[in-house]
N, C-alpha and C positions, 0 to 999 in steps of 0.2 A: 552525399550519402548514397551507397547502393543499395536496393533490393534485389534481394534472389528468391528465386522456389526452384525447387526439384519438380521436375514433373513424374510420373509414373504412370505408367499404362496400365491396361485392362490386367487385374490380377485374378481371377476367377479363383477363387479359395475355395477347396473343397476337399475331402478327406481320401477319397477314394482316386484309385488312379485313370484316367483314358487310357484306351484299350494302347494308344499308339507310344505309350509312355513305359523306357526302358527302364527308370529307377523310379523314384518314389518323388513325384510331383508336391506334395504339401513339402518335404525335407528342403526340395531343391526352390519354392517360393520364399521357403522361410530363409532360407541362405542370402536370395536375393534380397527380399525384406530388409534385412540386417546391414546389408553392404551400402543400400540407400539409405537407410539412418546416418551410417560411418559417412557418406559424402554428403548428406543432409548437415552433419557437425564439421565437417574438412570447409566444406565451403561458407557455411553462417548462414545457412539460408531463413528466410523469414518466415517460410509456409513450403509447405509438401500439399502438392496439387495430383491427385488421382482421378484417370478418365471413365471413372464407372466400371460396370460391372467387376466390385469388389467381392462379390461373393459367385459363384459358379450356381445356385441355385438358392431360391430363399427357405427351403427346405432342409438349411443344414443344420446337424445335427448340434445339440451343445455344447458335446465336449469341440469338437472342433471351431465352433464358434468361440470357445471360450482361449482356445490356444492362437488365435488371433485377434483377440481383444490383449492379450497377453505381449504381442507382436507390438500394437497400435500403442500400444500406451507407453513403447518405450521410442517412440520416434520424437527427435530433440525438437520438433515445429509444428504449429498446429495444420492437421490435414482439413485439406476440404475436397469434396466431390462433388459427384452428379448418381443419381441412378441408372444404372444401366439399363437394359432391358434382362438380363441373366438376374439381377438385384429384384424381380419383379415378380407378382405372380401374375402370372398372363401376358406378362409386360405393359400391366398397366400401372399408370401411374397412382392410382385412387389405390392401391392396395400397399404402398409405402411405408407406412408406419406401423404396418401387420407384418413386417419382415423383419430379417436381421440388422438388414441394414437402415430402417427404423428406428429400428432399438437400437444403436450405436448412435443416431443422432441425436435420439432424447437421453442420453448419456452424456451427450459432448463428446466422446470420444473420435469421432468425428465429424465435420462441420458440413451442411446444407448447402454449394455454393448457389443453390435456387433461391436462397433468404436474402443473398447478398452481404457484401462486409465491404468496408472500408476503413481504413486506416490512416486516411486524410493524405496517402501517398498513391496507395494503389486502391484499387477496387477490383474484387473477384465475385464475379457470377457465374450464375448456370444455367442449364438446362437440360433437364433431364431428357432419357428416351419414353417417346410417346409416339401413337399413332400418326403423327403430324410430320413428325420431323423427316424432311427431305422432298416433303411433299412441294417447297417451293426453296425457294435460297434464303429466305427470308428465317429462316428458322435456324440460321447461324447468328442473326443479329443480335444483341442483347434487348431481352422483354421490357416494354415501355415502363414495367413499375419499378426498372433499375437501372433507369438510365439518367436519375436525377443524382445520384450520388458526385459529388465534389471531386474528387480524386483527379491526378495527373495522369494517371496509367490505370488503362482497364485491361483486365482478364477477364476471358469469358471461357465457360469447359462447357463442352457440348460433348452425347455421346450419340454419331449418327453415322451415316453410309458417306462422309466427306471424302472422295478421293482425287488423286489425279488422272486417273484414267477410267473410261467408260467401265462398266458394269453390266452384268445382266440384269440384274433385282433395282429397284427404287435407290438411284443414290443421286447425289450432289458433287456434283465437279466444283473443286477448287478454284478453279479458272472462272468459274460462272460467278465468284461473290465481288469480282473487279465491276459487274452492274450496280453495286450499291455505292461504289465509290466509298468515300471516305464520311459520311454522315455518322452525326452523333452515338446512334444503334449500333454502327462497326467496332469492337472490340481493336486494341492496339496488335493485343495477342489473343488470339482464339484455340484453344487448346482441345482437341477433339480425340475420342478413344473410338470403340465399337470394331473399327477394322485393324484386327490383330497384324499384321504385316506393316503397316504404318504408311506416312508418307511423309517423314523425316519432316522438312522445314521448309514451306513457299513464304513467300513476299508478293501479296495483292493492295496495290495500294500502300498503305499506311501500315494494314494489319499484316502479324507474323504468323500463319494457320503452322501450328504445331501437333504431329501424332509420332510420337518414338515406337510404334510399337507396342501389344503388348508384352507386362511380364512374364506370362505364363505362354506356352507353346502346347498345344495340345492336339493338333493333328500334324498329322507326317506328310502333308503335303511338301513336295520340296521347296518350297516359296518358305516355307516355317524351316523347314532343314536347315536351309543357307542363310540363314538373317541372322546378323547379331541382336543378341538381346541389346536393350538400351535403354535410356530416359534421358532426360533433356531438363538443362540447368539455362533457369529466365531470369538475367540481369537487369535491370534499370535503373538509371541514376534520374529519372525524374521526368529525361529529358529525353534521352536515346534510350533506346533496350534492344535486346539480341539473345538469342539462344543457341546453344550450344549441345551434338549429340553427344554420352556418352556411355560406353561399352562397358557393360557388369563384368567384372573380372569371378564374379562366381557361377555365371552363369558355363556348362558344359558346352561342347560343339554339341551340334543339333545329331550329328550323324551318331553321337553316343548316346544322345536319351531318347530320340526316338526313334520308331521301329516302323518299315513297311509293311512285314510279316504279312499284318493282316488285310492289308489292301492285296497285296497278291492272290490271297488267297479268295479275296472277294472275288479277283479280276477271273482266274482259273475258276471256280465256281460257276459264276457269269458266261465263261468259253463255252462252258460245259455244257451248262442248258441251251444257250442257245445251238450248239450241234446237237442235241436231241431232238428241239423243236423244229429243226429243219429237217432231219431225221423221220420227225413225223409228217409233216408237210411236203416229203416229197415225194415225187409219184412213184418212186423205185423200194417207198416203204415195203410193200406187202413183200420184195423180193428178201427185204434185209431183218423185218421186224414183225413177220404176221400176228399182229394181236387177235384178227378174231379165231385164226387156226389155233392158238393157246389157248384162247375162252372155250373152245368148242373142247378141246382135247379134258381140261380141266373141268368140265363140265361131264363127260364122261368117264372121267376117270370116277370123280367123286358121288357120281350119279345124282345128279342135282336137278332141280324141277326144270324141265323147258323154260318156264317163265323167268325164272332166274337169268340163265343161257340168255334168253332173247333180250331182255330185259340191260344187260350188261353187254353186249355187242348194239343195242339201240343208243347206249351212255355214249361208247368208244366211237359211234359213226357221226354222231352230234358234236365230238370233241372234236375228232379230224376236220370236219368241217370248217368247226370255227376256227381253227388254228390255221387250217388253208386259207382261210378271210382273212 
């Protein structure tokens, strides 16, 4: 007998569009939504597995939350996840069940992988994002009160900073969970979201660490440009298992939905002031830009109190100052 699941990446659902986005983001999730269903039923799969942050803010609105409960309810297997940190207010965990994505669990509509389940084939847990997570390797493991489950094959969905290459911010090298070896805690397949870009499919050990990327795209950095979208289909007969990447045929090139518009325009902005600030900081100002001969002039033109005058050339000698420091 085989089992499968789809996996699906960070989908951040939200009604409105990022600035970097050329068309209409909710249209083009809901496209992809749909095509995962169609290969959720092409292949049989037994469960659709999403890595958190399903919702872009817990703030969203009804009617939008209601056109994807609309979405959820028609996918052929049942979904299970993690909370992300975007699913969160604060990003804490303890505000859960005050969100949307709350309320879609105590609906059923979809499933807690942090309660655990098994199927007496497989077994899928989680772990959501919390203050913790990355703070040691150990927060990839599966949590001690799910590690009694019977099952042949465990999934485990984590939503954390797991990559393969260093980082600047708090993360978890891939390479670092080869120290826990193959102990019972070690998941077969560990399936992680959080960093939109992905790191496609390693082999540590025993376990298969899976991140397709996410669904959604929403800055224009070129790392997001040039990536196909994807998700990743988890076979096992009991015995062996394997994962496979594959390419959303609805998804557009990156180069048609997003835009750098406004990153340029950030960067020219940016140009700008900092030749001003240098402008002002340097000792050839008074040749280029005499402010106090303007205060003064202005000062007489409008006949304004000395103290005004003084008061407003004392501002302007305190700013140069500091802006020379």
């Amino acid at each position: 007998m085989t089992w499968r699941a789809l996996i699906i990446g960070d989908v951040h659902w939200r009604a409105t569009n990022p600035v970097a986005r050329r068309d209409n983001l909710k249209e083009a999730l809901t496209m992809k939504l749909l095509e995962c269903w169609d290969l959720a039923r092409e292949h049989c799969v037994n469960a659709i597995i999403q890595t958190g942050d399903l919702f872009d803010s817990p703030t969203i609105v009804y009617s939008t939350l209601a056109d994807l409960i609309n979405l959820l309810q028609r996918a052929p297997a049942p979904i299970y996840t993690v909370a992300g940190n975007h699913d969160l207010f604060g990003a804490t965990p303890e505000s859960l069940y005050r969100t949307p994505l709350g309320f879609l669990f105590q609906l059923g509509i979809v499933r807690n992988a942090e309660n655990g389940f098994d199927d007496g084939m497989v077994a899928i847990t989680g772990r959501g994002y919390d203050a913790d997570i990355d703070s040691d390797v150990t927060t990839y493991a599966i949590p001690p009160k799910l590690r009694m489950m019977p099952a042949n094959i465990r999934v485990h969905i984590t939503h954390g900073m797991l990559v393969d290459r260093p980082m600047p911010s708090r993360h978890t090298l891939i390479s670092d969970l080869a120290g826990l070896g193959d102990k019972p805690d070690m998941p077969h397949v560990l399936i992680n979201g959080h960093y939109h870009l992905g790191t496609g499919i390693h082999r540590v050990g025993r376990t298969l660490v899976v991140n397709p990327g996410a669904l959604c795209r929403l800055s224009a950095a070129i790392e997001e440009i040039e990536r196909p979208v994807q998700v990743a289909l988890l076979e096992t007969d009991l015995e062996h298992y394997d994962v496979q990447l594959i390419t959303l045929q609805s998804a557009r090139p990156g180069a048609e939905v997003l835009s750098r518009d406004h990153l340029i325009a950030q960067a020219e902005a940016e140009r700008r002031r900092e030749q001003f600030l240098e402008l002002l900081a340097s000792e050839q100002t008074a040749k280029v830009l005499d402010l106090a001969d303007m205060i003064r002039d202005i000062s007489a033109r409008e006949n304004l109190p000395d103290r005004v005058r003084d008061e407003a050339l004392a501002r302007i000698a305190r700013a140069q100052e500091a802006i020379a420091a």
